[in-house]
LUMKE-528210 format. One line per 4 residues: number of its first residue (from 1); their letters; for each residue x, y, z of C-alpha. Coordinates in nm, 3 decimals. Example, Ala and Ser with C-alpha at 12.3 -4.5 7.8 and 13.67 -1.06 7.14 Angstrom:
1	as	1.230:-0.450:0.780; 1.367:-0.106:0.714
***
This chain:
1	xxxx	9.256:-6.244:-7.845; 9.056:-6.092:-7.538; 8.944:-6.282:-7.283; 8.533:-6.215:-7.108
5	xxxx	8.398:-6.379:-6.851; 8.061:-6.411:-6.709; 8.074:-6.538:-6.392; 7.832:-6.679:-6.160
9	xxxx	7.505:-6.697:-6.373; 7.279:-6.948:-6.342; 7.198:-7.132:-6.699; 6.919:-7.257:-6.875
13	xxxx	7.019:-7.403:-7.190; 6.813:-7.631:-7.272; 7.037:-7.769:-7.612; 7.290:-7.925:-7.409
17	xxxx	7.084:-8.013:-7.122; 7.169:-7.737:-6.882; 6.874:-7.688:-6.632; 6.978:-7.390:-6.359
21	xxxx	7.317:-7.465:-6.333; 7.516:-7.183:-6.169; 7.822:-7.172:-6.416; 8.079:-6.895:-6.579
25	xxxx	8.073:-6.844:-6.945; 8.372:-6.721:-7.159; 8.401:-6.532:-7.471; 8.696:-6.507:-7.681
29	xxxx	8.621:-6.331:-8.032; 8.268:-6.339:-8.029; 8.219:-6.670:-7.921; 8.203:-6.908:-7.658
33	xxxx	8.493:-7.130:-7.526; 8.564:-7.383:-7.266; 8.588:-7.338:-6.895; 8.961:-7.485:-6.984
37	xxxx	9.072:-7.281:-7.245; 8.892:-6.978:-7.039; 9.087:-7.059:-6.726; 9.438:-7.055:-6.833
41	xxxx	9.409:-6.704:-6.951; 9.298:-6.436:-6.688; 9.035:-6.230:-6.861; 9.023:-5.872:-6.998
45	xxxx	8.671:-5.805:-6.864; 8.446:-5.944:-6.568; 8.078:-5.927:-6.570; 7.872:-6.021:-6.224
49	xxxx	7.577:-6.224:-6.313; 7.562:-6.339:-5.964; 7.205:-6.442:-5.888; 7.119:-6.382:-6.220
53	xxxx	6.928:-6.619:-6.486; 7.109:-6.640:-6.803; 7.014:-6.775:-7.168; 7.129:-6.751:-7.500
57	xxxx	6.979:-6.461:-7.690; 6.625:-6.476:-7.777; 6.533:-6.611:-8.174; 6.205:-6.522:-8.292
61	xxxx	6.093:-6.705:-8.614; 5.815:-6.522:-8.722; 5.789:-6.206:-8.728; 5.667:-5.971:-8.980
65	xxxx	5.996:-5.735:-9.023; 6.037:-5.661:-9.383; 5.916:-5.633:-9.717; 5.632:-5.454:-9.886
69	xxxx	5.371:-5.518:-9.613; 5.502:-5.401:-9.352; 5.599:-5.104:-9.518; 5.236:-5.047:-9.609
73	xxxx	5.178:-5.103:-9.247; 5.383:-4.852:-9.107; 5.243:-4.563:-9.400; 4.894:-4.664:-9.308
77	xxxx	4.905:-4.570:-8.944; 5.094:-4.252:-8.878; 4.955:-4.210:-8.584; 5.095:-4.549:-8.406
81	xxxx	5.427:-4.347:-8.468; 5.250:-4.037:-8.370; 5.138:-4.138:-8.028; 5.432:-4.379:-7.928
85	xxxx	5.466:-4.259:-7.583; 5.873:-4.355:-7.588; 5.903:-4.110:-7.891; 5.932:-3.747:-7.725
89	xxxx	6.226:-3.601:-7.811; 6.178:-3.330:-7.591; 6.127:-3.451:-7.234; 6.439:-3.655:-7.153
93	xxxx	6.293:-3.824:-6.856; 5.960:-3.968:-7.059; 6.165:-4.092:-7.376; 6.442:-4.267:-7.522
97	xxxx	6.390:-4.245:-7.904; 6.352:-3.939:-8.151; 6.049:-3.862:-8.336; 6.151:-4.015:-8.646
101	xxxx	5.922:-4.278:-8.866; 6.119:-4.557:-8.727; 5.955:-4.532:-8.394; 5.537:-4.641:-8.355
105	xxxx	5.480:-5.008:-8.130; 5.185:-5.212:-8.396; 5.469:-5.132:-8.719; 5.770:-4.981:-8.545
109	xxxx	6.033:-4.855:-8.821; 6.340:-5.094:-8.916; 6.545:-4.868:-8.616; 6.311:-4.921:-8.335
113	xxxx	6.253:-5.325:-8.417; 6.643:-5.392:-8.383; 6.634:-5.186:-8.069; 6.357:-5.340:-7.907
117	xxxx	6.440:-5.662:-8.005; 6.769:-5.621:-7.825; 6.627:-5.477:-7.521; 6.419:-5.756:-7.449
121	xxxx	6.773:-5.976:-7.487; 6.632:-6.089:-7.819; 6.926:-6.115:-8.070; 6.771:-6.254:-8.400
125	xxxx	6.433:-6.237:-8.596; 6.287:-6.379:-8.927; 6.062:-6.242:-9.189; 5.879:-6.526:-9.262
129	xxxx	5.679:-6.395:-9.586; 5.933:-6.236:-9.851; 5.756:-6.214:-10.196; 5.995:-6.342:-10.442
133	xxxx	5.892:-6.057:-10.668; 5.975:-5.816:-10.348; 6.285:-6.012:-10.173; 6.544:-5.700:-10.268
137	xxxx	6.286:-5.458:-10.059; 6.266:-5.734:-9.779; 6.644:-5.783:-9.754; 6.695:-5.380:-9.751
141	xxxx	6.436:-5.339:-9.477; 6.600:-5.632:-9.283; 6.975:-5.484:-9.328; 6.867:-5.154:-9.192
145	xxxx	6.711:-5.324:-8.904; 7.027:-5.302:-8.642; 7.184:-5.512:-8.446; 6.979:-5.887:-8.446
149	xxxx	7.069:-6.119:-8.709; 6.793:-6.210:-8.966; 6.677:-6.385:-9.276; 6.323:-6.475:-9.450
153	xxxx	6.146:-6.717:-9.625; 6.034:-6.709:-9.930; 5.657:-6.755:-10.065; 5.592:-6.982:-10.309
157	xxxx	5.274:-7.199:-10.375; 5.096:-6.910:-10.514; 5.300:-6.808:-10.795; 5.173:-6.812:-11.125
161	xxxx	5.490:-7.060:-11.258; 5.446:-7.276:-10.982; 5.108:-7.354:-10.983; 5.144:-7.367:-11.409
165	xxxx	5.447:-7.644:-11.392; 5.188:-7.838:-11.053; 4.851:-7.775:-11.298; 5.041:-7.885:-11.609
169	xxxx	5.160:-8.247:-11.445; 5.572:-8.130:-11.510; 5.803:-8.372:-11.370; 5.827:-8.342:-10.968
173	xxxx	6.203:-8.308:-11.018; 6.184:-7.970:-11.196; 5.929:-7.844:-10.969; 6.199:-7.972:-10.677
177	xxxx	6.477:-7.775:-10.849; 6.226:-7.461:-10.956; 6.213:-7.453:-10.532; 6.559:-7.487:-10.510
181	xxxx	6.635:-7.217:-10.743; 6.413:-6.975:-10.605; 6.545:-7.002:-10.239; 6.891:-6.928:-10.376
185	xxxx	6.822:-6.704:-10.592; 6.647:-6.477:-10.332; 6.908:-6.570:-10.045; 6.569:-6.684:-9.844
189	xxxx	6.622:-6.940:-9.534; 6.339:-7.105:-9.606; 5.961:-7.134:-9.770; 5.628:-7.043:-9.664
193	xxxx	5.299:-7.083:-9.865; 5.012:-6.886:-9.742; 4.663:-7.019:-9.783; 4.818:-7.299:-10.053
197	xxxx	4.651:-7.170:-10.365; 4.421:-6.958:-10.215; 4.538:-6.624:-10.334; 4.530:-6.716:-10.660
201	xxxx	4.215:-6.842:-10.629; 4.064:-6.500:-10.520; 4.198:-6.347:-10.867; 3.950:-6.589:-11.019
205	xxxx	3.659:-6.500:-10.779; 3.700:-6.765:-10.583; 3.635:-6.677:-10.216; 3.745:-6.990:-10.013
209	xxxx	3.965:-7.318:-10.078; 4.004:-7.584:-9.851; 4.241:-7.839:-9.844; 4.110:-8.065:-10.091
213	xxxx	3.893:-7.826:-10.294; 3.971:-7.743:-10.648; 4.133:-7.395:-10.791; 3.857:-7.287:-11.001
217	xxxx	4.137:-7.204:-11.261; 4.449:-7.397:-11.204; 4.215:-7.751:-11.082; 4.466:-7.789:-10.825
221	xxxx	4.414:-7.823:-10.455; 4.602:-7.706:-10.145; 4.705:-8.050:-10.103; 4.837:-8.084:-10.432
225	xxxx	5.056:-7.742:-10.343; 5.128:-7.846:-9.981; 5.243:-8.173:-10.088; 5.491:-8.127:-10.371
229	xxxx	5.625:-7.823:-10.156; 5.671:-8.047:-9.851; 5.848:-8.338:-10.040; 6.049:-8.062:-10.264
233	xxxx	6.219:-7.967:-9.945; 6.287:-8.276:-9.795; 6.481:-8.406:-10.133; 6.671:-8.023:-10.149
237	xxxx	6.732:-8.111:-9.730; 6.649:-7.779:-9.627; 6.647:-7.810:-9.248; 6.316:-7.529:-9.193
241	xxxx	6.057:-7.755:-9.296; 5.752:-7.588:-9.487; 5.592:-7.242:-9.349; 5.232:-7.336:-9.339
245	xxxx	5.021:-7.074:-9.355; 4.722:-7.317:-9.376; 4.407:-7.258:-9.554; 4.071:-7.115:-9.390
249	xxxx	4.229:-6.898:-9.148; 4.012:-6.742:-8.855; 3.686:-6.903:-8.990; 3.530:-7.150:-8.748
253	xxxx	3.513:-7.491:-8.782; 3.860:-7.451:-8.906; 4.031:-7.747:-8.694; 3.910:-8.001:-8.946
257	xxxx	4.114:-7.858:-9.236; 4.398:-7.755:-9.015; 4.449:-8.127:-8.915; 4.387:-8.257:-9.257
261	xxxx	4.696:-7.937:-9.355; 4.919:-8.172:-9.143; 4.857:-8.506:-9.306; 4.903:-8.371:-9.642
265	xxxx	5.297:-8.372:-9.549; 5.190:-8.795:-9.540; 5.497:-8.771:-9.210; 5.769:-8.552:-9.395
269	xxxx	5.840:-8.248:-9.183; 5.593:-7.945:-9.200; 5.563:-7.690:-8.993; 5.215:-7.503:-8.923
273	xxxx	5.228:-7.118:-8.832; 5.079:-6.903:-8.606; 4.787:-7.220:-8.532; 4.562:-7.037:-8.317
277	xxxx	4.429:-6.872:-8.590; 4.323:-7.203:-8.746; 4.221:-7.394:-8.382; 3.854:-7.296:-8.419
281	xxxx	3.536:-7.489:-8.369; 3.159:-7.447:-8.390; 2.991:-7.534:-8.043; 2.784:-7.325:-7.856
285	xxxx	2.494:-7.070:-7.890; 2.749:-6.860:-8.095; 2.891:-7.092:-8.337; 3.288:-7.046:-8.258
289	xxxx	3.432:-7.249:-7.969; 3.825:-7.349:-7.934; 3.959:-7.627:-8.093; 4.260:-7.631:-7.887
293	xxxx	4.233:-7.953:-7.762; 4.188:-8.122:-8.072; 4.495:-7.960:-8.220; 4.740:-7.976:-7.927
297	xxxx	4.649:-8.357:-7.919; 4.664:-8.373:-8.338; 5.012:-8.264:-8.304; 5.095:-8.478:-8.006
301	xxxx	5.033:-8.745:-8.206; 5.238:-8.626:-8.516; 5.573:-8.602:-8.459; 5.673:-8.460:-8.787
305	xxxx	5.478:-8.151:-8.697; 5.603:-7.843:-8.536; 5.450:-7.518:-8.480; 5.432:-7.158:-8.370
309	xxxx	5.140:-7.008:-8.199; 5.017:-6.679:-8.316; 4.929:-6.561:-7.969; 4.684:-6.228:-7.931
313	xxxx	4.740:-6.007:-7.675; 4.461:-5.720:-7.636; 4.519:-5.381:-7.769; 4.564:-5.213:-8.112
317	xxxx	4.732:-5.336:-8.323; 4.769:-5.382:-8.739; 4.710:-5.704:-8.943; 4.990:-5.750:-9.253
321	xxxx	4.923:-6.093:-9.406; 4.956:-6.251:-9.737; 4.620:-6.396:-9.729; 4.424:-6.125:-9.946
325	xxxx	4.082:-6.384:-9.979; 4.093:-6.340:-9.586; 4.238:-5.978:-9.528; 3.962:-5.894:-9.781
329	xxxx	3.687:-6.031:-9.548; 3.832:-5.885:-9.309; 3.840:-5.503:-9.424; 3.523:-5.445:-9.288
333	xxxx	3.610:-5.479:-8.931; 3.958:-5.245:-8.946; 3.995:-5.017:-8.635; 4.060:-4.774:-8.767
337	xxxx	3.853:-4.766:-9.070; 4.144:-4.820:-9.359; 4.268:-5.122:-9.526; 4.508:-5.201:-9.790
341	xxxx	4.530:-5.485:-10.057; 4.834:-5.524:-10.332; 5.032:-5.739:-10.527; 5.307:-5.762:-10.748
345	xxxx	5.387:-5.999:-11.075; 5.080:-6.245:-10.959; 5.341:-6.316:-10.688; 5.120:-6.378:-10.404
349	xxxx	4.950:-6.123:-10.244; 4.938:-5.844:-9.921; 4.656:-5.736:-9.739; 4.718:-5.462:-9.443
353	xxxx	4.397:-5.426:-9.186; 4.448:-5.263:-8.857; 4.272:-5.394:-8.566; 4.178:-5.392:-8.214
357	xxxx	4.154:-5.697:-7.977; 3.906:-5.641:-7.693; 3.850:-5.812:-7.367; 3.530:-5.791:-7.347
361	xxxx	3.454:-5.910:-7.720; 3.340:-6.278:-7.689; 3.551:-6.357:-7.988; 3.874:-6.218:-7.930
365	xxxx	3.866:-6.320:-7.544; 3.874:-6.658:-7.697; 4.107:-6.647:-7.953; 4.332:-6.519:-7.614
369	xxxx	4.206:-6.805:-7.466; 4.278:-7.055:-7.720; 4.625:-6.987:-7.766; 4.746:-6.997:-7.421
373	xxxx	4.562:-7.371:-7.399; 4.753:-7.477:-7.722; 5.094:-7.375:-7.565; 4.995:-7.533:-7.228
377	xxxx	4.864:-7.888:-7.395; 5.118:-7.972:-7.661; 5.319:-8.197:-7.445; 5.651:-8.140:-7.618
381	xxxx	5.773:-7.734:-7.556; 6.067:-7.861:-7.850; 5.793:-7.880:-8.094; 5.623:-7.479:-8.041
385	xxxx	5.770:-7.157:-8.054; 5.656:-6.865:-7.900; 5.504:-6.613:-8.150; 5.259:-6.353:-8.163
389	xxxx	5.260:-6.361:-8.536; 5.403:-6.022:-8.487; 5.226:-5.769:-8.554; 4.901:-5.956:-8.646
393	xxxx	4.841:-6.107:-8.313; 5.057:-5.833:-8.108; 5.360:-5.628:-8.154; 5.664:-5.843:-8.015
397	xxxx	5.709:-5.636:-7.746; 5.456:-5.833:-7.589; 5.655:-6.130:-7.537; 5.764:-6.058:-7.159
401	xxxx	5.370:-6.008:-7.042; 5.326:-6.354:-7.262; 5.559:-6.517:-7.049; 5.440:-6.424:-6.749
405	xxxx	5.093:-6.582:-6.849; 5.252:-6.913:-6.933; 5.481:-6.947:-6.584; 5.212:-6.752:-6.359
409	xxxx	4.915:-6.950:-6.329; 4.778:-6.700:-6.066; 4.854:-6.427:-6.326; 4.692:-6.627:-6.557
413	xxxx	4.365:-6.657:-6.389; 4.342:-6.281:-6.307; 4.347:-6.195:-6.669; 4.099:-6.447:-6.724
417	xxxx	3.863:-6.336:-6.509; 3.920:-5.983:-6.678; 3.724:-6.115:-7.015; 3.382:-6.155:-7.139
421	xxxx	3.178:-6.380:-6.971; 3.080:-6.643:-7.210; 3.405:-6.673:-7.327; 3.585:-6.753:-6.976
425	xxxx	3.282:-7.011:-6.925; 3.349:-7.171:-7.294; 3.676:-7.185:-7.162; 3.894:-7.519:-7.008
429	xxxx	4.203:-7.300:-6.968; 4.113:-7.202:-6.579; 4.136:-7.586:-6.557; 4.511:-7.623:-6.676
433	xxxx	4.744:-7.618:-6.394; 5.076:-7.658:-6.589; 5.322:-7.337:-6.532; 5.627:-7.341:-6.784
437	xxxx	5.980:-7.332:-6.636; 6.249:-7.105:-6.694; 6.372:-7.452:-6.904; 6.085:-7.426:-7.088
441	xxxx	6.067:-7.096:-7.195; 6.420:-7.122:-7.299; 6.318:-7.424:-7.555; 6.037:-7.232:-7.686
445	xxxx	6.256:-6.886:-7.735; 6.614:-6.968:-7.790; 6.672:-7.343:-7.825; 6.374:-7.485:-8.057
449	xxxx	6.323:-7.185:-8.281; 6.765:-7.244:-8.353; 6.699:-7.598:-8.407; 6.386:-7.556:-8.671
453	xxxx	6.585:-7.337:-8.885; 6.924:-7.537:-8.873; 7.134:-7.254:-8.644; 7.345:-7.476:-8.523
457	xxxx	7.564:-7.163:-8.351; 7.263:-7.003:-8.202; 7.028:-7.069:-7.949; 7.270:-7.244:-7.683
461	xxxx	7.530:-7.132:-7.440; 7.798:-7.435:-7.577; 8.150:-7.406:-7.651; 8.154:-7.276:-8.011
465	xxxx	7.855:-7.096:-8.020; 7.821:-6.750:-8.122; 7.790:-6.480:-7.803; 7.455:-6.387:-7.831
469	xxxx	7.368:-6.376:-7.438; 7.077:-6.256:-7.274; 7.127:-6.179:-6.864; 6.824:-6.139:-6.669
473	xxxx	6.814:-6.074:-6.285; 6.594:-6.306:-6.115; 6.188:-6.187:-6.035; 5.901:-6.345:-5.967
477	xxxx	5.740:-6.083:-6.172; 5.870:-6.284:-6.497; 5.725:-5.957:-6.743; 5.926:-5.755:-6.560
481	xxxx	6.258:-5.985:-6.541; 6.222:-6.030:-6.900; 6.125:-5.740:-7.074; 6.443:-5.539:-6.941
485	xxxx	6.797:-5.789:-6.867; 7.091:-5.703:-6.718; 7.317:-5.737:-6.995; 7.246:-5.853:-7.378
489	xxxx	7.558:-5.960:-7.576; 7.561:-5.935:-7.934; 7.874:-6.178:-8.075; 8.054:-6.129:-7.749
493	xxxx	7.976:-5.733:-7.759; 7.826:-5.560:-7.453; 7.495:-5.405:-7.626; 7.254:-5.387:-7.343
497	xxxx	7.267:-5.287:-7.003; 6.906:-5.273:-6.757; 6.708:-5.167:-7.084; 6.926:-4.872:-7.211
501	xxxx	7.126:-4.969:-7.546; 7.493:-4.952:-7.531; 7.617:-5.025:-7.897; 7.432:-5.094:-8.213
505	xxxx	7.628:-5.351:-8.433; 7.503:-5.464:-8.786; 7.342:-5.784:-8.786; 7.380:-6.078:-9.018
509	xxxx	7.175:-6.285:-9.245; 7.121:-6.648:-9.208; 7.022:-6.853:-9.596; 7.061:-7.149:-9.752
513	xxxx	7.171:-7.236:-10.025; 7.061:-7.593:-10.157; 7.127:-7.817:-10.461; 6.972:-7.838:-10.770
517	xxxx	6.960:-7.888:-11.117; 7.060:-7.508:-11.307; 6.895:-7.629:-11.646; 6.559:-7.566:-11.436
521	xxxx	6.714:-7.147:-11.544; 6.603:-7.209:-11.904; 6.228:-7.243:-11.802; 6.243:-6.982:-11.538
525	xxxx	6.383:-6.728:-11.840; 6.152:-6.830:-12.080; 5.859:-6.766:-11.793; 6.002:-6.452:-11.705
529	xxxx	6.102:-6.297:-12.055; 5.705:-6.366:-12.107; 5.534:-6.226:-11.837; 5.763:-6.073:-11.582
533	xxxx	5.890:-5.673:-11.576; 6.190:-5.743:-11.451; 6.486:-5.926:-11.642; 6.585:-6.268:-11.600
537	xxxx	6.941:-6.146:-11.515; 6.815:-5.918:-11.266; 6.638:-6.143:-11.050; 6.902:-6.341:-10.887
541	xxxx	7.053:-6.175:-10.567; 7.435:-6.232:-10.563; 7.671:-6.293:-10.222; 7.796:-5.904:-10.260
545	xxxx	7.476:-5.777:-10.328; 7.305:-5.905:-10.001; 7.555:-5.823:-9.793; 7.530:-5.442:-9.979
549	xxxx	7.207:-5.480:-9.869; 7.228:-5.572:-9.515; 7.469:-5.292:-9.469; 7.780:-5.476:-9.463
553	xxxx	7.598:-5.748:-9.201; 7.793:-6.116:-9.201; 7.668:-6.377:-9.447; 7.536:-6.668:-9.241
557	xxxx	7.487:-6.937:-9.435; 7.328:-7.225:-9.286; 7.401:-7.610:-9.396; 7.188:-7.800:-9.572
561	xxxx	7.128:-8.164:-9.374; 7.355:-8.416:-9.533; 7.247:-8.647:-9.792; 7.127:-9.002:-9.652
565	xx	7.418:-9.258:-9.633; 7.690:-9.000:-9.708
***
């Protein structure tokens, strides 16, 4: 059993209360162990993180990754592989990767993702939209992505057997255990709806549906679907609460229905994804101001509500969402001029729209604008994790410069004073002063995202947990520090050193797999010898077939909470 230490660093781990403690960590077979049991044992290998800032690996919990759309994404622009400038085989000094289709920076290929993610000191990422219909594709495209650890959750409240059992007044029991089966029979982590009922309500014609606003079809509502989902995963004690992809996204006057999205949980758990797009109100000469106050101070005052931010960050990029009834409004302003809608079964939908964000566009300068002042007025950094909705708001790779704007307020204001006019002016963020701390931003990267998904090995520095290390040396330029550390440890394996990759393990997959009632099967068959292509017995992905899948990558199974009183 070899012995590592890392001696010297200084550590921000925010799960066990460590703020900039200068400490050494030691590994012993992938994970961490006590100073004690470290110390009686000289170790095999020494690593200087003297001066240095050190974290646990960086967890991002949603980002687009896998599955049919992002597929679609990465066909549709050829030339985002074309002209990625670190693709040139030919000219060692200018690049590190080959001209293959796994490079491009909106839809990079399942190679370039794992390698970029672990660059950054990023050791873990989640799909968060896997169509059931689709999950075998999603779980492929994950496996082959190397090194970081993974998972996805499924979509459901769109699904033609859900919303038949909701519309048909079934027991809430076998609607419970028709969730329960579907996250274990798809090996998901977790479930998202996207626009609850919405993209089955654009089959029918219908072009919107807010929250309490029948299905033209079904007479549901989104709160019927968010509901029932909510309370189906609080009974099954799945510890990611609900995925809320809430309803009306990017039209203004939005903040209304958002808020009213995070009652409908009536104090369970829910959790409300990438929310700038749905912080938008309707002052002004143009019609769309931010509703970033309102929201930051909705969620202050509801502590069963968690979210993720969605931040843009200007440049091209490619929009893969779920929400067809909005990705179809939204055809008309792709850059470049192409766009893409599917689905499979009546599973739920894709849309795939590339776009640019501008600075000098009034509306995207704010949308900039109104996520950095949700991130900077939610009081509680536990409760938000950093996102940029990758790649809808920004390709992940943007995280570092994202940082930067959150600790830098000097930074900040220079970038501000970069956009259009009106918008700066419409603006309160030149009047926040808060800066994050290094504490901070390892809440919102490493320790909250771990804790929302129930990882209770990941996202700390803590005797026990897995290795997954991130080593930065200390700058006051904070893109710089963290877009390139020191050293990145993988499960106690050396995989990054100063931005050049070292090793590329497999990664694992993290799923649940929760409790319920198997005679809920019978319905399911009878549904799917009906109307579905594929077999009943086909649809269930078994323990060797996912890790087949995920190239021989660990099964991670994550606990389901306890049942109350036992």
């Amino acid at each position: 059993m070899s012995l590592t230490r890392l001696k010297g660093g200084t550590l921000y781990d925010p799960a066990n209360g460590v703020d900039g403690e200068k400490r050494d960590i030691y590994i012993r077979d992938g994970r961490i162990v006590d100073d004690a049991q470290g110390e009686s044992i000289a170790p095999e290998r020494d690593f200087d993180a003297s001066g240095m800032i050190v974290m646990a690996g960086g967890i991002d919990l949603h980002s687009h990754i896998g599955g049919g759309k992002t597929n679609l994404s990465r066909l549709l622009l050829p030339e985002d592989h074309r002209d990625d400038p670190r693709a040139v085989p030919d000219r060692p000094n200018e690049g590190r990767y080959m001209r293959l289709p796994s490079c491009g920076v909106c839809a990079p290929g399942t190679l370039a993702a794992g390698y970029r993610y672990a660059e950054m000191g990023y050791t873990a990422a989640f799909e968060p939209a896997m169509i059931a219909s689709n999950a075998r594709h999603a779980h492929l495209e994950m496996g082959d992505t190397p090194i970081i650890d993974h998972g996805a959750y499924v979509m459901m409240g769109n699904d033609e057997l859900f919303l038949q059992m909701l519309a048909a007044n079934e027991d809430f029991e076998r609607l419970r255990d028709y969730v329960g089966w579907t996250i274990n029979a798809h090996k998901a982590l977790g479930v998202k709806v996207v626009n609850p009922g919405g993209i089955s309500a654009f089959k029918f014609n219908q072009r919107s549906l807010d929250v309490d606003e029948k299905h033209v079809h079904y007479g549901i509502t989104p709160r019927d679907v968010l509901k029932t989902l909510t309370r189906a995963l609080t009974d099954l004690r799945v510890p990611h609460p609900l995925h809320v992809h809430a309803s009306n996204l990017g039209v203004p006057g939005n903040i209304e229905s958002t808020i009213r999205t995070m009652d409908t949980a009536e104090g369970l758990p829910i959790h409300l994804t990438h929310i700038q797009f749905h912080s938008y109100g309707t002052e002004g000469p143009r019609k769309f101001s931010s509703g970033a106050r309102a929201i930051a101070e909705a969620v202050n005052a509801r502590k069963n509500v968690t979210i993720d931010v969605g931040q843009i960050i200007f440049g091209q990029t490619v929009t893969a969402s779920g929400d067809t009834m909005m990705q179809f409004k939204n055809a008309p302003m792709a850059n470049p001029r192409k766009w893409v809608l599917g689905d499979i079964e009546c599973d739920a939908g894709c849309g795939v729209v590339p776009f640019k964000y501008r600075e000098q566009s009034f509306v995207n300068a704010l949308q900039w604008i109104i996520g950095l002042e949700i991130f900077l007025l939610v009081d509680d950094p536990w409760r938000v994790s950093m996102t940029t909705d990758h790649p809808n708001g920004a390709p992940f790779t943007s995280y570092p410069h994202l940082i930067r704007l959150l600790m830098d307020k000097s930074f900040r204001d220079e970038q501000l004073d970069k956009l259009h006019a009106d918008a700066k002016t419409a603006s309160a963020l030149g009047g926040i002063t808060r800066e994050f701390s290094l504490y901070d931003i390892a809440i919102i990267t490493r320790a909250g995202p771990a804790k929302l998904l129930g990882l209770k090995d990941r996202g700390h520095l803590g005797a026990g947990a897995a290795a997954d290390i991130a080593v930065y040396r200390d700058d006051a330029d904070r893109e710089r520090m963290f877009t390139s550390p020191a050293y990145v440890f993988k499960d106690g394996q050396l995989i990054a050193r100063d931005g050049t990759l070292l090793a590329t393990p497999t990664g694992g997959i993290h799923f649940v797999s929760p409790e319920y009632d198997r005679a809920i099967e019978m319905r399911v068959r009878d549904y799917a010898q009906k109307n579905l292509a594929t077999r009943f017995e086909n649809i269930a992905i078994g323990d060797d077939e996912i890790c087949a899948c995920c190239n021989g990558g660990r099964l991670l199974p994550v606990a389901c909470f306890a049942a109350s009183g036992s």
